[in-house]
C-alpha positions in Angstrom: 24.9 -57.3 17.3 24.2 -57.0 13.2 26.6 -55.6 10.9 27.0 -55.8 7.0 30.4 -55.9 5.4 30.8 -54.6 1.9 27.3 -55.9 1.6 26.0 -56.5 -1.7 22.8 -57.2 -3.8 22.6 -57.0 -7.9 19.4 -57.2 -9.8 20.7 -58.1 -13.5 23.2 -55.3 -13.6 21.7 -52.5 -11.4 22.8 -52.7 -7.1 20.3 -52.4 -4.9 22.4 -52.7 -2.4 25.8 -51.6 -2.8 29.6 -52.5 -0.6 27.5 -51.3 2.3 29.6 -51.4 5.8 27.2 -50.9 9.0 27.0 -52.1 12.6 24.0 -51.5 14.6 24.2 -51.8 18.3 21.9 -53.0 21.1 19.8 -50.0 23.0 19.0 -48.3 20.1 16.1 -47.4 18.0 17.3 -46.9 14.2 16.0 -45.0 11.6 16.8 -46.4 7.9 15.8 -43.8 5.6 16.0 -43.2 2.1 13.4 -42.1 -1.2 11.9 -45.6 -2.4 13.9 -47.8 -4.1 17.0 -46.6 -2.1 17.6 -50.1 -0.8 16.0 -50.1 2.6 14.0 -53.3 2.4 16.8 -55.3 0.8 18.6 -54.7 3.6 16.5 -55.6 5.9 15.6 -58.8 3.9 19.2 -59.8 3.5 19.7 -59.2 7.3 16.7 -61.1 8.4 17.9 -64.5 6.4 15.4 -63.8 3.3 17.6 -62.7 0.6 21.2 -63.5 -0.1 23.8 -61.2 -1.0 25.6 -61.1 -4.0 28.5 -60.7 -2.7 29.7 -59.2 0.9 28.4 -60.6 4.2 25.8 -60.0 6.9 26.7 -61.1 10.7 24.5 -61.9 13.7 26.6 -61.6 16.8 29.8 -62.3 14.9 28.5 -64.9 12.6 26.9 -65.6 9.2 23.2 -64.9 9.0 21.1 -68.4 9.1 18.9 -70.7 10.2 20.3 -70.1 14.0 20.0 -65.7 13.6 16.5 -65.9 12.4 15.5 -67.0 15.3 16.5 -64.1 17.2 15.8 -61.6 14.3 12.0 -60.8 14.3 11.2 -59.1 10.3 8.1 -57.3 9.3 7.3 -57.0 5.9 5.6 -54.5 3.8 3.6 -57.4 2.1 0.2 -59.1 4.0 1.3 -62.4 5.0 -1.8 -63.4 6.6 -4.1 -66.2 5.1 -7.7 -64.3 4.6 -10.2 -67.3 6.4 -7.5 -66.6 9.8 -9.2 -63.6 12.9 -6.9 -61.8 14.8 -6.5 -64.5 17.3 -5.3 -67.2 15.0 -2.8 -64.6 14.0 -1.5 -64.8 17.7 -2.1 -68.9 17.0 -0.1 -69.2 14.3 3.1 -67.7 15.3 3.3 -69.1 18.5 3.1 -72.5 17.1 6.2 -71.3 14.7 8.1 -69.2 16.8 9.5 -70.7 20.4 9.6 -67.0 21.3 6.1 -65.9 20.8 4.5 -64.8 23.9 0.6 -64.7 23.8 0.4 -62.6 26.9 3.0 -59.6 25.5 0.3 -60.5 22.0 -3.1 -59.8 24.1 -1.6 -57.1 25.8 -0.4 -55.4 22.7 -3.7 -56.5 21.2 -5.3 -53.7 23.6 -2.5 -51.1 23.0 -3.8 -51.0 19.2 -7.4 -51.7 20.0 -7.7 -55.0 18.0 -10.4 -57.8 18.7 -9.2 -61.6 18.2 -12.3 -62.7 16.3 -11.7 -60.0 13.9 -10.9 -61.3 10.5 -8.2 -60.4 8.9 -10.1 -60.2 5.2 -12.0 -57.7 6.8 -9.3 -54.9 8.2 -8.8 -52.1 6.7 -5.3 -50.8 5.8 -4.2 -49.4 9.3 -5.6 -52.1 11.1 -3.5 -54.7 9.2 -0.8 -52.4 10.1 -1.4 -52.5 13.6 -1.9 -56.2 13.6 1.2 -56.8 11.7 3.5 -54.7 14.7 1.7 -56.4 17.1 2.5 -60.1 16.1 6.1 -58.5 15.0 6.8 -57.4 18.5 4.9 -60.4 20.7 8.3 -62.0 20.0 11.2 -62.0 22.1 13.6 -61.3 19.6 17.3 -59.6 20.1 16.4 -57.5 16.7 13.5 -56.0 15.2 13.4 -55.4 11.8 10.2 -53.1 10.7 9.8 -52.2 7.1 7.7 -48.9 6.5 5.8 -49.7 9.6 3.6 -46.2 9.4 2.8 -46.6 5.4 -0.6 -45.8 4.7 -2.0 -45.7 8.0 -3.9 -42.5 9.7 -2.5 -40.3 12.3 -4.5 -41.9 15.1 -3.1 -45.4 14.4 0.3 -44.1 13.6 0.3 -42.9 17.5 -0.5 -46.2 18.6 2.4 -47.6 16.9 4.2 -45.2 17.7 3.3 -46.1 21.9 3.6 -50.0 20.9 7.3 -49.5 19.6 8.6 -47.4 22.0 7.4 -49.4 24.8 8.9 -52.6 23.6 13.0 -50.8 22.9 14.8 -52.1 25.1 18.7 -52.0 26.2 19.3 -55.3 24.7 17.8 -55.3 21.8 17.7 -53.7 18.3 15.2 -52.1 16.4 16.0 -50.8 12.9 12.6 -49.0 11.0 12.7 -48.4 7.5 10.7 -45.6 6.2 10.1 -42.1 3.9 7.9 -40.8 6.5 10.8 -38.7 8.6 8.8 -36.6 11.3 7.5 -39.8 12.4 10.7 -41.5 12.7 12.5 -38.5 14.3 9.8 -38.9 17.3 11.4 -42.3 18.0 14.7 -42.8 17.0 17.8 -42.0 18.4 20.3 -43.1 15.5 19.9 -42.2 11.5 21.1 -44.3 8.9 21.0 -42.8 5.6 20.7 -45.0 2.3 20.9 -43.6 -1.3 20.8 -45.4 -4.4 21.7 -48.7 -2.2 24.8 -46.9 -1.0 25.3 -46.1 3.2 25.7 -42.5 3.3 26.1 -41.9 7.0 24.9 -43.1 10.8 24.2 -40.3 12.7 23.3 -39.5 16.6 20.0 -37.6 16.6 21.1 -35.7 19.7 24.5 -34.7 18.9 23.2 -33.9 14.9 21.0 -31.5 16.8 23.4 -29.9 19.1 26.5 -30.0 17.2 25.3 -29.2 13.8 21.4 -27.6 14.5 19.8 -29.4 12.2 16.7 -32.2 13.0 16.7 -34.9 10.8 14.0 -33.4 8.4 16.9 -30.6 7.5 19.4 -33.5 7.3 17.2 -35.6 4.9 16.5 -32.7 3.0 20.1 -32.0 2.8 20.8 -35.4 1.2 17.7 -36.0 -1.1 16.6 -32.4 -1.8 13.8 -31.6 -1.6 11.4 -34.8 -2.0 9.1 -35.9 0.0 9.4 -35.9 3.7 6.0 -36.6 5.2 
């Protein structure tokens, strides 16, 4: 479905990305994990059409990533992109006029999931709502990836549950979803592949399930392993 080849991106003389080869595969939920500044999010820029490589390539079913593959590839940034005068409903509003695979219904519907009003404004939201608001609008789309960048960053427990529900319900067997994050106990609880970045270079994919029965380790012990012992909230 996605893969990178050799992929790479230079800032001056220092690789944030670097010769990384990966494939990911419909019907699975993927964790992309590294410290910050390990390359996650320039990934996931270069594979939504956002960023391009310095040198390697990024395929979408086979071909180069473009005009025609962000169509299909729904991203979520980190940043706000919402303009402050817009409520919650001209959110919805907004990308259904720019994306032809918007559904308003799948919007309202995930709307209630993360208990979100439409004449809220977003000026007005506090750090978890906008988080919420952002997944929502993210995955209202019918997209054959989903690319979500730190998606539980600076939100509380209660609203990292409700993404938590929101995500899982929308993984499906044709689809991708690839989430980038530091916060590993919350990405163990629904992933089902691991991909490990450090210092912009791919490290390893694993299979949650058979890196738990093979080698007895969760994905906590594995990041551990790899990073030492930073952070791993």
């Amino acid at each position: 479905m996605i893969e990178s080849r050799q992929l790479t991106k230079k800032f001056g003389a220092k690789a944030a990305v670097d010769r990384v080869d990966l494939k990911l595969e419909p019907g699975h939920v993927y964790a992309m994990l590294g410290p910050n500044g390990s390359g996650k999010t320039t990934w996931m820029k270069m594979a939504a059409g956002l960023m391009k490589p310095t040198s390697g390539e990024i395929l979408f079913d086979g071909m180069p990533v473009g005009v025609d593959s962000r169509r299909k590839v729904a991203y979520m940034s980190t940043e706000p992109y919402f303009y402050p005068w817009m409520n919650v409903g001209d959110v919805g509003r907004y990308y259904q006029d720019f994306f032809d695979d918007f559904s308003m219904d799948k919007y309202d519907r995930l709307l209630k999931v993360m208990e979100l009003e439409k004449d809220m404004k977003t000026r007005s939201l506090s750090s978890g709502m906008m988080a919420k608001l952002k997944i929502a609008v993210t995955m209202a789309r019918s997209a054959q990836v989903y690319l979500l960048d730190e998606p539980f960053n600076g939100i509380d427990l209660l609203a990292r549950d409700e993404i938590r529900t929101c995500i899982l319900q929308e993984a499906a067997a044709d689809n991708v979803l690839v989430l980038s994050s530091h916060l590993v106990e919350e990405m163990e609880a629904i992933s089902d592949k691991a991909v490990f970045i450090k210092e912009g270079r791919l490290v390893e994919v694993r299979d949650l399930e058979d890196m738990r029965e093979k080698d007895h380790v969760s994905m906590a012990d594995r990041y551990r392993a790899i990073y030492g012992h930073g952070e791993v909230d």
